[in-house]
Residue, then its C-alpha position, 0 to 999 in steps of 0.5 A: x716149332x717142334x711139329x714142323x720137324x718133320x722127315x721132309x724138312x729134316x732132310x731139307x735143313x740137312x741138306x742146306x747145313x751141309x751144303x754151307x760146309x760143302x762151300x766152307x771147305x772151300x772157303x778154307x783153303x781158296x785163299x791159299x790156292x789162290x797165293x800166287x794170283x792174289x799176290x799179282x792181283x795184289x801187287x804184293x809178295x806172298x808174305x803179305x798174302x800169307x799175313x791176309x789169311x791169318x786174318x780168318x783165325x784172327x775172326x774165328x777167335x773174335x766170334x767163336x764165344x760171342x756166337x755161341x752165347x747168342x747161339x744159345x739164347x737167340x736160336x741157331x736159325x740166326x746163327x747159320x744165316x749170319x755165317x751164310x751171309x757173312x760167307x757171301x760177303x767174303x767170297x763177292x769182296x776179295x776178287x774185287x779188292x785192291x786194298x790189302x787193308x779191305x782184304x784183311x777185314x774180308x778174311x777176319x769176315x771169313x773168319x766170323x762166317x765160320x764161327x757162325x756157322x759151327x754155333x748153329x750148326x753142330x747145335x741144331x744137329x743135336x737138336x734134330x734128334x737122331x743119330x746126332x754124333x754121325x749126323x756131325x761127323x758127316x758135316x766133316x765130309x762135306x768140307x772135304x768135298x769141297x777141299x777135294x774140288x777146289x783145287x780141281x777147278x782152280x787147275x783148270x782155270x789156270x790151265x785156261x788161263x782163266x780169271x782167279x775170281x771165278x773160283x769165289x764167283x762159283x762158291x758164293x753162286x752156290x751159296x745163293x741157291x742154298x739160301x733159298x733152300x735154308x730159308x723154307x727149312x724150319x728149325x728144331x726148338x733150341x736148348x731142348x734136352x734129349x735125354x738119351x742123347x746126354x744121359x750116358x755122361x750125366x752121372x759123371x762125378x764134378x772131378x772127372x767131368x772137369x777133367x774130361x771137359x779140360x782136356x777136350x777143349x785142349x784137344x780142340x786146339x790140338x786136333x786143329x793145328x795138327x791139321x792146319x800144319x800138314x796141309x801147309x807144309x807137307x808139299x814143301x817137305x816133300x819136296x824139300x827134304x824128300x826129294x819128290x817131285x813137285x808133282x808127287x808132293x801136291x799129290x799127297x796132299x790129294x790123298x791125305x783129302x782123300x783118306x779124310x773122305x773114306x774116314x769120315x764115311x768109316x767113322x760115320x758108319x761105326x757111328x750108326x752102329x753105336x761104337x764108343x765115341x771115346x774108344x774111336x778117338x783113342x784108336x784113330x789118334x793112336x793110328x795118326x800119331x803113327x802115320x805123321x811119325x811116319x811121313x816125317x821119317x818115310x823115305x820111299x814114295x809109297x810109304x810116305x803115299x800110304x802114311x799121308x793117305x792113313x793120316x787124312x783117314x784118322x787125324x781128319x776123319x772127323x774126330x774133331x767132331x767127335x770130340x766136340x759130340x762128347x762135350x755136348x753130351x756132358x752139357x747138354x743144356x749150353x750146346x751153343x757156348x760149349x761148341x763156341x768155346x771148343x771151336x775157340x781153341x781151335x782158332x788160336x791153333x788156326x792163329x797161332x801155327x802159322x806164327x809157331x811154324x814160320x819161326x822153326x821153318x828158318x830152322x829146318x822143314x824137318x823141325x816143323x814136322x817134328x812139331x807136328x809129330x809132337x802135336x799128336x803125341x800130345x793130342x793121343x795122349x788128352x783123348x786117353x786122359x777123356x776116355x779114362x776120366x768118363x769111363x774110369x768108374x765102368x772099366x774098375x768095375x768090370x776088372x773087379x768083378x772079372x777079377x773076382x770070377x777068376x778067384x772064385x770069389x762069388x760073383x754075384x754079390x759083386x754083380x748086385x753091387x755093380x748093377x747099384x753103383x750104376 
């Protein structure tokens, strides 16, 4: 299949995959937009609301593995339409039910759908060729796209006083179109090797590519939970502990949407120019870890704004794509598993959080932002751990023979020694 790759069909397969993250963005957050219809629609309390959407981690964990493997040995095709399919059931099936027990399985659907989704997708990406860590990244862009509009247009269909079920009816509409565009896309050959995409992290040592490979899976539940709690949570916060208005508090969360835009567009751009993946991952979880410690503790509006607005920027910017990227580049031969298991923590953090956060919330609202402030304490320092494992060997190397130069020692035998090692 490799010669039908070319640049029109490309950029049709591109704009297909995206479009399925434009609506999967939307799928992640319209059952919490949608609370409070569905626990009317429902005749039911939010709690059991809240205990549907868990439902979708509960699929994520489920599939996330198992896709990745077909993923692998099946083609990536299958994968995406299964995820897209899947997506169509979920949004046709909840503003129909009236079961609480039928919703639950539309989640868990929901759930699958996205683990599908990711198994083929960020694969296929890498298997296009090109720049595939900026190609990746802009899949993030795409799902704050959709988290940005949807919350526009269930506001005006409340304002309305419009039927809820019209926001799933427009989701699973563009789905529609999008299968017609994704059905005359023809997909790269799976499982090839680029080498120039893989080679900068194939002469890692087995120690340090265990210990790269460990603390990026455990910066996969990380950088999803740190995520899943501030959009759960901030607009409480502010509210409750802050003080600001209602209006105010839902507005920082438009702006943590918006600074995950801007970021991902930045880290796109400094992508295409070759900038280190694992000094990006460094520099923006540092700055993140920053800005959370800065909303927990902000006490004036325009502080907590900028700090919400910097936090979306680099905790949301599609870092955790970024970190997927250097695992795939270390196993370039199982790009299908390696994405199912990386995205597998983050659905226990998806599964999980909600649990963990509940329980401190009976405590304080401080207590669980301090939580996520301990999150991203704990994720800043596993990309440290990434970039020193990968790139231990270089850094002793140049700081030997800059070293070496300052004491007048003769660099060019260390240069010759250098350029062997390498």
């Amino acid at each position: 299949m490799t010669e039908l790759m070319t640049k029109s069909n490309k950029r049709r397969l591109s704009m297909a995959l995206y479009l399925n993250y434009l609506v999967h963005g939307i799928g992640l957050i319209i059952l919490t937009q949608n609370m409070q219809a569905l626990g009317g629609f429902w005749n039911v309390p939010i709690a059991t609301v809240s205990y549907v959407i868990s439902g979708i981690g509960i699929g994520k964990l489920i599939a996330y593995f198992i896709f990745g493997y077909l993923s692998d040995r099946f083609g990536r095709e299958k994968l995406v339409l299964t995820g897209t399919l899947s997506y169509m059931v979920f949004f046709i099936g909840i503003p129909f039910t009236h079961n609480i027990a039928i919703a639950y399985l539309f989640a868990i659907i929901a759930g699958v759908a996205n683990s599908a989704l990711d198994s083929g997708t960020y694969p296929t990406f890498v298997e296009m060729g090109g720049n595939s860590s900026a190609s990746n990244v802009f899949i993030k862009a795409f799902m704050s796209v959709g988290e940005f509009i949807l919350p526009l247009f269930i506001a005006t269909l409340e304002v309305h006083q419009l039927w809820f079920g019209w926001s799933f009816i427009g989701a699973l509409l563009v789905l529609v179109v999008n299968l017609f565009i994704l059905r005359g896309a023809h997909f790269p050959d799976r499982n090839q090797v680029d080498e120039e995409f893989s080679e900068e992290h194939q002469s890692l040592s087995k120690v340090r590519r265990v210990i790269a490979t460990i603390a990026l899976a455990l910066y996969g539940y990380t950088t999803m939970a740190i995520m899943i709690l501030f959009t759960q949570w901030i607009s409480l916060f502010a509210t409750n502990d802050l003080g600001y208005s209602s209006l105010i508090s839902h507005g920082l969360l438009s702006l943590y949407s918006i600074g995950s835009i801007s970021g991902v567009v930045v880290m796109f751009i400094l992508l295409k120019l070759n900038f280190t993946e694992t000094k990006l991952l460094v520099v923006t979880n540092t700055i993140s870890l920053i800005a959370i410690l800065t909303v927990t503790h902000a006490s004036t509006v325009i502080v907590t704004a900028v700090a919400c607005f910097v936090f979306g920027f680099t905790a949301a910017g599609g870092v955790m794509q970024i970190a997927l990227n250097v695992l795939l580049k270390m196993f370039p031969k199982h790009k299908g598993v390696i994405t199912g298991t990386y995205f597998t923590f983050g659905s226990i953090a998806t599964f999980t959080i909600p649990i963990v956060t509940g329980i401190l919330s009976k405590t304080s609202l401080q207590s669980v932002m301090n939580f996520d402030v301990m999150i991203g304490l704990v994720g800043t320092v596993l990309v440290v751990v990434t970039a020193l494992a990968i790139s231990t060997g270089n850094v002793f190397a140049h700081a030997g023979q800059s070293m070496m130069t300052l004491l007048h020692m003769g660099p060019a035998p260390v240069s010759q020694g250098r350029s062997k090692d390498e």
